[in-house]
ZALO-210466 format. One line per field, with one value per residue (C-alpha): residue in three letters; x, y, z; residue number from 1; chain. Coordinates in steps of 0.05 Angstrom, whole numbers, plus 5000, padded with zeros to 4 digits. Layout:
aa: (ala ...)
X: (X ...)
Y: (Y ...)
Z: (Z ...)
i: (NUM ...)
ch: (A ...)
END
This chain:
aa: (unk unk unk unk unk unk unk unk unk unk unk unk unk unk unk unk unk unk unk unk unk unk unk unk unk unk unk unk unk unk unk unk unk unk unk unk unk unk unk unk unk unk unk unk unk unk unk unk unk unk unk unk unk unk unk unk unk unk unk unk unk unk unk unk unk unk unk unk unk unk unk unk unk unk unk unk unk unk unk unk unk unk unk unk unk unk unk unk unk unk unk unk unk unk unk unk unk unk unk unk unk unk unk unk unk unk unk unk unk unk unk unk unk unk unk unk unk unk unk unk unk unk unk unk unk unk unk unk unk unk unk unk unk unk unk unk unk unk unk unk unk unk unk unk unk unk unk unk unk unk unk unk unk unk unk unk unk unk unk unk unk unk unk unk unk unk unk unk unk unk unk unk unk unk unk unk unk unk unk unk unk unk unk unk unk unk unk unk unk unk unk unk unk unk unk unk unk unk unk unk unk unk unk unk unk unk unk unk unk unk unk unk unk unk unk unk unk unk unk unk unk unk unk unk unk unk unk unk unk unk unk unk unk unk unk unk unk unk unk unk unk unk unk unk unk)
X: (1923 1982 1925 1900 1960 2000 2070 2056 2028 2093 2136 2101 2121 2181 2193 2179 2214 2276 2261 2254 2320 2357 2337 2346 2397 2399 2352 2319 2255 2219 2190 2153 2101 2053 2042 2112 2091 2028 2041 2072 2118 2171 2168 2181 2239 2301 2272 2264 2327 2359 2380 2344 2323 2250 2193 2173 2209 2165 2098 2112 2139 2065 2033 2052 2052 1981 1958 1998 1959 1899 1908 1931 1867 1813 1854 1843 1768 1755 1799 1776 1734 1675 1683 1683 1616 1583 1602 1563 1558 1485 1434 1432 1496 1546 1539 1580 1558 1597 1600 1621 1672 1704 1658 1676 1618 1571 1603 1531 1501 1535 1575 1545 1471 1472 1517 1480 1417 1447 1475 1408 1372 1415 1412 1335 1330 1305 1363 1373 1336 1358 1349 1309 1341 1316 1378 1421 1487 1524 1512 1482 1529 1579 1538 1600 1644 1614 1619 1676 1732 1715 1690 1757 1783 1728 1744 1774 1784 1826 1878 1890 1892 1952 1988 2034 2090 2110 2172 2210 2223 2243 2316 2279 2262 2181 2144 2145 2080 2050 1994 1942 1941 1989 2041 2028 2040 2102 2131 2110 2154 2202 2277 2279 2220 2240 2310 2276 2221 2274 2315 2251 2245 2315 2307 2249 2286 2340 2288 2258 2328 2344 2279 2290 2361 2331 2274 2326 2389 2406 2402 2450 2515 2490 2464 2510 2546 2510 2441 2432 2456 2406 2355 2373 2375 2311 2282 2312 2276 2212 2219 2233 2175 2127 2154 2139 2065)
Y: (7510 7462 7400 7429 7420 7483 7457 7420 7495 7520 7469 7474 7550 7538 7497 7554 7596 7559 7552 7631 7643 7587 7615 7697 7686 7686 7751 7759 7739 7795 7768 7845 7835 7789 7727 7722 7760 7725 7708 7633 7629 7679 7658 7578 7599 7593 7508 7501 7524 7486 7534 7514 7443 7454 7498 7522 7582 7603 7578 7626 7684 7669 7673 7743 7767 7746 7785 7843 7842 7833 7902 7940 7909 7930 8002 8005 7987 8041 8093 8092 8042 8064 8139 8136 8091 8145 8204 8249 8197 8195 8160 8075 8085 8044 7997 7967 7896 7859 7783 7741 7684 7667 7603 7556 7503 7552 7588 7574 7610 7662 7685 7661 7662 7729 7758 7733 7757 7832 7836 7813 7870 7926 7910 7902 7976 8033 8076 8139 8099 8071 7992 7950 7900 7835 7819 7859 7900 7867 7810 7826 7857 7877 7940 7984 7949 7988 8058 8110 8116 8190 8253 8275 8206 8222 8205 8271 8269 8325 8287 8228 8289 8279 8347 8345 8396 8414 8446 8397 8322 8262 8226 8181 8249 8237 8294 8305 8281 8311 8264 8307 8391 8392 8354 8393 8464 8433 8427 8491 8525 8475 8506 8450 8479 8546 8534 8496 8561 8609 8569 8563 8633 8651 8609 8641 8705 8684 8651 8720 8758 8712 8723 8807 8798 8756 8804 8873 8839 8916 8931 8872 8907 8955 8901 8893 8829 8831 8823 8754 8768 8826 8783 8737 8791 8811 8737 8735 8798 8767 8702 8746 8787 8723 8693 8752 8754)
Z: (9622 9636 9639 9569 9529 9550 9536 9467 9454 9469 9439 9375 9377 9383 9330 9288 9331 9322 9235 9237 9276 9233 9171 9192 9241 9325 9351 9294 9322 9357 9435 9435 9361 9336 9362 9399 9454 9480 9546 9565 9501 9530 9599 9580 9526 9571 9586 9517 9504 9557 9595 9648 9674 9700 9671 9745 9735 9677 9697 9759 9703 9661 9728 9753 9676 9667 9736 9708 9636 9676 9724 9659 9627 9681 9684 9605 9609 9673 9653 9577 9551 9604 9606 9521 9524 9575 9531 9500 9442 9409 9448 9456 9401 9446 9522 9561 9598 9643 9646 9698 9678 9739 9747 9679 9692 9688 9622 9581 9635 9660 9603 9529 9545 9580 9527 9463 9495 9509 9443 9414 9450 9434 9358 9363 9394 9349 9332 9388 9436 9496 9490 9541 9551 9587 9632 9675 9641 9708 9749 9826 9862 9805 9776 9820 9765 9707 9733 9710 9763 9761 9718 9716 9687 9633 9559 9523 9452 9463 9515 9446 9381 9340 9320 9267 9270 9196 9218 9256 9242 9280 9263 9213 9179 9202 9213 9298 9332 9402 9424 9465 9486 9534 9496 9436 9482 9510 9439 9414 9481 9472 9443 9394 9359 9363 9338 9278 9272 9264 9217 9176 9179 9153 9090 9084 9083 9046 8989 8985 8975 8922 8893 8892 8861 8807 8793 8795 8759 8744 8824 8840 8837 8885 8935 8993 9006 9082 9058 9064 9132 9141 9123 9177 9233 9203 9207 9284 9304 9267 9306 9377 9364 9359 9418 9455 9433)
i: (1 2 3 4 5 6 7 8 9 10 11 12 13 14 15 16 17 18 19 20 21 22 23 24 25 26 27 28 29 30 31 32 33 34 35 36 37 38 39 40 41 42 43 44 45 46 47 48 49 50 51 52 53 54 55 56 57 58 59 60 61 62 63 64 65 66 67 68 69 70 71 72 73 74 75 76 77 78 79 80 81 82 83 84 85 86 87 88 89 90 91 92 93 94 95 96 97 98 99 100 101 102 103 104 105 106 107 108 109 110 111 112 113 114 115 116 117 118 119 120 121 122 123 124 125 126 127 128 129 130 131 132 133 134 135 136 137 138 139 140 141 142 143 144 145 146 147 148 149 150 151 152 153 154 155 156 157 158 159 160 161 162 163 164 165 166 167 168 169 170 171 172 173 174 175 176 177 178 179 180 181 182 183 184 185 186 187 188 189 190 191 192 193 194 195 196 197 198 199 200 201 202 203 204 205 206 207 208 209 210 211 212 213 214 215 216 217 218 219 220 221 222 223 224 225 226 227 228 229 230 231 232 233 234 235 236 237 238 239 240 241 242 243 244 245)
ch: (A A A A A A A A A A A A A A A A A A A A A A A A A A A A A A A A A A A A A A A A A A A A A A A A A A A A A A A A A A A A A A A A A A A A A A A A A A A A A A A A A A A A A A A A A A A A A A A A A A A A A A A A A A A A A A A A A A A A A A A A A A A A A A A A A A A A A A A A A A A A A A A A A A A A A A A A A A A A A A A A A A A A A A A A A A A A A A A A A A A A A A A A A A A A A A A A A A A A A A A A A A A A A A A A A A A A A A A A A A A A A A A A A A A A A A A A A A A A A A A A A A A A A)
END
């Protein structure tokens, strides 16, 4: 990377870089979204900043961040990306190859050629069958590579379903989101959620006394000035009895 042009890369980025932060002030670029957080820009800033005289310290940073991308990568593709292709998806609907890159000089080979030609076979297969193809998903001795870690690791729609709570709201005043079952069933037990059930529940109560005085204006005079309060006591019993079942 370094004999391919790797610091003009990052020189030219930060050039812009530098006409973002001049223009919107110092911080205001983001090193965590879009294209500022590709790996080698951040780990060169502090030499071309000049905070530091030699860029060895971030061609060692790029180093260990790429072998971190690349364990959270192969995690991603056993954990999720396999078990979802192996699912009970319709037949021949989705595949997974592998493709050996390691060796560059023999990128034609090893890597275009083979995946052209699988690509070529799956979208030649009749639809719900399983396609034949004409080289191997993995290369010899790799085939390991494209099994599931486990069944238990399986993909679970269930484990990635969004719930939406309508009751309770985040401090941006977003509706609260529980990403999978369990998540969901820890918010629903959760005192923040009942707090926010029962004060639904009393406005509720109080929307319906409000409602009866309006209706009976002759009755008003003899309603007590407890029944909102009543109503409340009422909506807390309501609320205990619901926890309880």
């Amino acid at each position: 990377m370094l004999e391919n042009g790797l610091y003009d890369e990052v020189k030219e980025m930060y050039e812009e870089f530098k006409k973002i932060e001049q223009r919107d002030g110092p911080g205001s670029v983001d090193l965590e979204r879009g294209v500022w957080q590709v790996i080698g820009f951040k780990q060169f800033l502090p030499w071309l900043k000049g905070e530091v005289d030699s860029p060895a310290g971030g061609i060692d940073s790029m180093k260990q961040a790429t072998r971190k991308y690349a364990t959270r990568q192969t995690k991603w593709i056993h954990k999720k990306l396999l078990p979802m292709c192996q699912a009970d998806y319709a037949v021949g609907d989705r595949e997974a190859a592998l493709l050996d890159a390691t060796d560059l000089s023999k990128w034609n080979q090893n890597v275009f050629s083979r995946g052209v030609q699988i690509c070529q076979d799956f979208m030649n297969a009749t639809p719900g069958t399983i396609p034949n193809y004409s080289v191997p998903l993995a290369p010899a001795g790799l085939e390991e590579l494209l099994k599931a870690r486990s069944a238990e690791k399986a993909f679970n729609s269930d484990k990635w379903k969004h719930h939406v709570c309508e009751i309770c709201t985040r401090l941006d005043s977003e509706p609260c989101i529980s990403i999978g079952e369990e998540a969901w069933k820890t918010h629903l037990n959760s005192k923040r959620h009942r707090l926010a059930g029962r004060k639904l529940q009393k406005q509720e109560a109080f929307e319906h006394w409000k409602r009866k005085q309006s209706e009976n204006p002759q009755s008003n005079s003899d309603l007590s000035p407890n029944t909102p309060k009543e109503a409340n006591v009422a909506a807390d019993e309501q609320s205990e009895k619901k926890q309880k079942i």
